[in-house]
C-alpha positions as CSV (number, residue, x, y, z in Angstrom):
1,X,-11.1,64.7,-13.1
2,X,-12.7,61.3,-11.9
3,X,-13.2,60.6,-8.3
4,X,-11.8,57.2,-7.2
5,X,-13.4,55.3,-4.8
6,X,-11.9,53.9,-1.4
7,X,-10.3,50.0,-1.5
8,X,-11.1,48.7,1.4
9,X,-8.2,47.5,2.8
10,X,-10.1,43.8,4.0
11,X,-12.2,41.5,2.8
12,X,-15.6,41.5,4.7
13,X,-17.0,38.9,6.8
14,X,-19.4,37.4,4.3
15,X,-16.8,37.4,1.3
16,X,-14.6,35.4,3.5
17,X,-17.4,33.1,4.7
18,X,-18.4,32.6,1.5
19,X,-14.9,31.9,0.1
20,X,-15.1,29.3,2.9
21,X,-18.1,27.5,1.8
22,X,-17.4,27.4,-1.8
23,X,-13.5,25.9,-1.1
24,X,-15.7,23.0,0.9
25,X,-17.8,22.3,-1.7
26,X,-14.7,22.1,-4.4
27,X,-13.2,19.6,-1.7
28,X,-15.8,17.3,-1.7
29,X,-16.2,17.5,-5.5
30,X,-12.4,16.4,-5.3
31,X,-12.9,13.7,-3.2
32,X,-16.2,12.3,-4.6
33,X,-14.1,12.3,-7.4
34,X,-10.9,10.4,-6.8
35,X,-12.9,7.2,-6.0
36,X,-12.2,7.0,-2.2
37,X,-15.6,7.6,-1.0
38,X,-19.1,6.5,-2.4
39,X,-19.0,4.1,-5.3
40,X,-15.6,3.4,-5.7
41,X,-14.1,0.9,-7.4
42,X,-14.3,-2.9,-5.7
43,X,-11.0,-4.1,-4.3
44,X,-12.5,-7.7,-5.5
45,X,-10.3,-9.0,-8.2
46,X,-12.5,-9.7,-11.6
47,X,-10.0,-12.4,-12.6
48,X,-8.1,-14.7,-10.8
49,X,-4.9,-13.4,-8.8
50,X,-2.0,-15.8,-8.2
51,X,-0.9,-14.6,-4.7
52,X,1.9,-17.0,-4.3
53,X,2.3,-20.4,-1.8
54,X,-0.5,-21.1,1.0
55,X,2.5,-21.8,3.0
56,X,3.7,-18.1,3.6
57,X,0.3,-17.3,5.3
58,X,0.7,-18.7,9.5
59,X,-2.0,-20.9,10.6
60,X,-4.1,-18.7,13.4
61,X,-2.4,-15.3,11.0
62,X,-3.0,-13.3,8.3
63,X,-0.4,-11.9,5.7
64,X,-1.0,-8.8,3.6
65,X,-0.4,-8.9,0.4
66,X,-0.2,-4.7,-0.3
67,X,0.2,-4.3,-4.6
68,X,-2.5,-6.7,-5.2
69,X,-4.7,-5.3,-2.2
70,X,-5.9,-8.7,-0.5
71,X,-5.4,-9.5,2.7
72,X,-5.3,-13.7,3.4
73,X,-5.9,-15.3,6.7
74,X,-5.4,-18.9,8.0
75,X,-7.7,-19.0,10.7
76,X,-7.0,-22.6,11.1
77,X,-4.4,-25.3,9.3
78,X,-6.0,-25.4,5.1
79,X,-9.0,-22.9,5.8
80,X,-8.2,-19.1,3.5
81,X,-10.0,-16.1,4.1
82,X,-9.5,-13.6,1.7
83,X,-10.5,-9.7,1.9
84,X,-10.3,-6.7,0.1
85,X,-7.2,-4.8,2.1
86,X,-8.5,-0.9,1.3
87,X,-9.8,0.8,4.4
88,X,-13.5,1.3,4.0
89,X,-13.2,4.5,5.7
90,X,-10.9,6.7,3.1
91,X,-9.6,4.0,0.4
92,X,-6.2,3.8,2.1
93,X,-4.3,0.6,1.6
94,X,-3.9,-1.3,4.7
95,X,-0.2,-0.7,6.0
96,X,0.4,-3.9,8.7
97,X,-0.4,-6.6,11.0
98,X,-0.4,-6.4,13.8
99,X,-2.1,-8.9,17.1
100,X,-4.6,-10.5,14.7
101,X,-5.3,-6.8,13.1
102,X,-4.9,-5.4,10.1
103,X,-4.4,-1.7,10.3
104,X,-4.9,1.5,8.2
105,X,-2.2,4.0,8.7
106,X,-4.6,6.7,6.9
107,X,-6.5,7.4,10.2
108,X,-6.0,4.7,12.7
109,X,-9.1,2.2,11.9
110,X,-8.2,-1.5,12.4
111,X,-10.0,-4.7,11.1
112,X,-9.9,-8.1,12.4
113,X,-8.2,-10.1,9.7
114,X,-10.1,-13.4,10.6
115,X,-13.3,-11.7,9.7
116,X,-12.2,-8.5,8.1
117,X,-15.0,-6.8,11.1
118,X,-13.9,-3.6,12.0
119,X,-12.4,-3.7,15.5
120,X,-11.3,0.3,15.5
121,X,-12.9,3.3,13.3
122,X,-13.5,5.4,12.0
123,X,-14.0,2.7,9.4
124,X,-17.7,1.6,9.9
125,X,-17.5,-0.9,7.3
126,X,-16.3,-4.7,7.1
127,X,-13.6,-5.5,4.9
128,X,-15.4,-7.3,1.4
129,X,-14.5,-10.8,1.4
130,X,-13.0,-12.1,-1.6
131,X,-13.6,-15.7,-2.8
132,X,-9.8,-17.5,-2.5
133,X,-9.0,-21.1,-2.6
134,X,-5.7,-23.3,-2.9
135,X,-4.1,-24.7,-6.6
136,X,-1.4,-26.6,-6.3
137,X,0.0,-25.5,-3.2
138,X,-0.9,-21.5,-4.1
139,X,-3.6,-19.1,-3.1
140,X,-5.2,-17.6,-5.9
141,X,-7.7,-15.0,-4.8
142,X,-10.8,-13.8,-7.2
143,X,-13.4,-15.8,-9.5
144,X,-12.5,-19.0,-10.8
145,X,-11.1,-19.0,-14.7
């Protein structure tokens, strides 16, 4: 007849801690891997992006323009500005306008859409301009054909 041995009925201290640590580390793998932190991908078009007429962004305002991930401002009457509109904090695309700010609705950071600085973290970085001009009465963000 063999003698069985005691399960204990817990997991130890250490086990747990170490269960701990490695589930961080598999996070960050997970993140590092989804392309919202590091080197992600550039929210700069690499060909030209018809956005639709200069006339539905407000002189002295900023419209977002969410699928193709730009945001356009008219700081004054036939001047663009274009930006990438992904949060440099986590990736998230930016949700609204609101007082001259474009907000994240990820975790709160807002970015002045004039100058795509970052008026609110925990973003730390500016918002990547984007080249953007007029054709024919349209915006067309990105490099030129």
């Amino acid at each position: 007849m063999t003698s069985r041995q005691p399960v204990p009925c817990c997991a130890s201290r250490r086990t747990v801690l170490r269960g701990a640590a490695l589930a961080g580390v598999a996070g960050l793998g997970a993140v590092a891997c989804d392309g919202r932190t590091g080197a992600r991908a550039s929210s700069t078009p690499t060909a030209p992006v018809e956005l639709g007429p200069a006339s539905e962004v407000p002189v002295g305002g900023a419209k977002l323009y969410r699928e193709e991930r730009l945001l356009v401002a008219q700081p004054v009457k036939g001047q663009f500005k274009a930006f990438g509109a992904e949060c440099t904090h986590a990736g998230c695309v930016l949700a609204a306008i609101e007082e001259g700010a474009a907000a994240c609705s990820c975790h709160g950071s807002r970015f002045d859409v004039a100058t795509g600085k970052v008026l609110q973290g925990p973003a730390g970085d500016p918002l990547p301009p984007v080249p953007v001009r007029t054709k024919g009465g349209r915006l067309v963000a990105g490099p030129e054909a």
